[in-house]
C-alpha positions as CSV (number, residue, x, y, z in Angstrom):
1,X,74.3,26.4,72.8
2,X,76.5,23.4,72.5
3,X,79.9,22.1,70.8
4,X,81.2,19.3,70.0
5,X,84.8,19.0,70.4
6,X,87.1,16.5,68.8
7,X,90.6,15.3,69.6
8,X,92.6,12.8,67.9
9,X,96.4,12.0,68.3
10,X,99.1,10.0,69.8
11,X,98.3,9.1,73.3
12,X,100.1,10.8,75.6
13,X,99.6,11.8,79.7
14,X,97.7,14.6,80.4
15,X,95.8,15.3,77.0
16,X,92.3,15.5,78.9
17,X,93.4,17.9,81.5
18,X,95.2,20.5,78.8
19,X,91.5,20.4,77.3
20,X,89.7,20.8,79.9
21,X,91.8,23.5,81.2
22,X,90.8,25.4,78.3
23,X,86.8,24.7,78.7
24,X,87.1,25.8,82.7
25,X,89.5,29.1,81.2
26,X,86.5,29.9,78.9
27,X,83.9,28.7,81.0
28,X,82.8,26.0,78.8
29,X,81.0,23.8,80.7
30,X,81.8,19.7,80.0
31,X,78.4,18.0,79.4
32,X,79.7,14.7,78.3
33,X,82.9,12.9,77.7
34,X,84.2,9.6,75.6
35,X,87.7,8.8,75.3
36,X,89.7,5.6,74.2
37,X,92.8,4.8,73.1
38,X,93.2,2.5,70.0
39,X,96.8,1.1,69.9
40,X,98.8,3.7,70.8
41,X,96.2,6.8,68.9
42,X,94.2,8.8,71.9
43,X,90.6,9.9,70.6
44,X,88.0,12.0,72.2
45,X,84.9,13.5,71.7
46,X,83.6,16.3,74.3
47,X,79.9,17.6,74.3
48,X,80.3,21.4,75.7
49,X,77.9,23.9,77.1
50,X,78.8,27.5,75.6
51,X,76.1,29.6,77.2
52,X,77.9,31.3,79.5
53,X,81.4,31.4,77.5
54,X,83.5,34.2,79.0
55,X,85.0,34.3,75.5
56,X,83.9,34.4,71.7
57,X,83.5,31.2,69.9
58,X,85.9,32.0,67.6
59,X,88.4,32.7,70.4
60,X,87.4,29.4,72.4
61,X,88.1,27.7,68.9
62,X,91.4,29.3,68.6
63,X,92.5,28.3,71.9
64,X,91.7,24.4,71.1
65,X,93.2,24.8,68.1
66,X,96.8,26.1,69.4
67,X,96.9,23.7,71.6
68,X,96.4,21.2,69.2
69,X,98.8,22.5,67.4
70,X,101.6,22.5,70.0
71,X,100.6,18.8,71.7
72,X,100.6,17.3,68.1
73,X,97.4,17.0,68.2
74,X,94.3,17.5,65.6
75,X,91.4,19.5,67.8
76,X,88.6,20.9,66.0
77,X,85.7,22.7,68.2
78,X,82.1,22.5,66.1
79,X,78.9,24.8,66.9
80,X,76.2,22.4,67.4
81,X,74.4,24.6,64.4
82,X,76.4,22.7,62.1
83,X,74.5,19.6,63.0
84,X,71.2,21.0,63.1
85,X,72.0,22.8,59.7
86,X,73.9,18.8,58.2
87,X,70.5,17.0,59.7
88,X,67.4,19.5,58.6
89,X,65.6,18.7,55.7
C-alpha cells in the first residue's frame, strides 16, 4: 500500500528532513520524491510505501498533519485507494 504525501508552504531550511523524520519514525518507506520551490513557496509531493507502518494510517496522518500545522505548512497524507477509487470506472 502506498500514499501520496503533499506539502506546500513558504520555503524554509529543513522542511524535507522534518518529513522524512516522520516516514523513518513510522517506518514509511520514501519511494519517490519531487520538490521545487516557485518564488519563495516550497512544494512537494512524496510517493510512500506503508506496508510495514509501525503505526496506524490515521496516526501517520496525524503526525504529518501537526507538523504542518506547527512549520506553517499545509501537509495532507492520501491512501493510494483514493486514486484507485477517483480513477475506476
Amino acid at each position: 500500500m502506498k500514499t501520496i504525501v503533499s506539502v506546500i508552504g513558504k520555503d524554509a531550511v529543513g522542511i524535507i528532513s522534518k518529513v522524512s523524520a516522520i516516514c523513518f519514525e513510522c517506518n514509511a518507506n520514501i519511494v519517490d520524491i519531487t520538490q521545487s520551490v516557485l518564488q519563495d513557496m516550497f512544494v512537494m509531493v512524496m510517493l510512500t510505501e506503508i506496508k510495514d507502518l509501525n503505526c496506524s494510517f490515521t496516526d501517520f496522518s496525524e503526525k504529518m498533519k501537526q507538523l504542518g500545522k506547527e512549520n506553517n505548512l499545509d501537509i495532507r497524507v492520501m491512501h493510494e485507494d483514493i486514486f484507485n477509487s477517483m480513477h475506476r470506472i
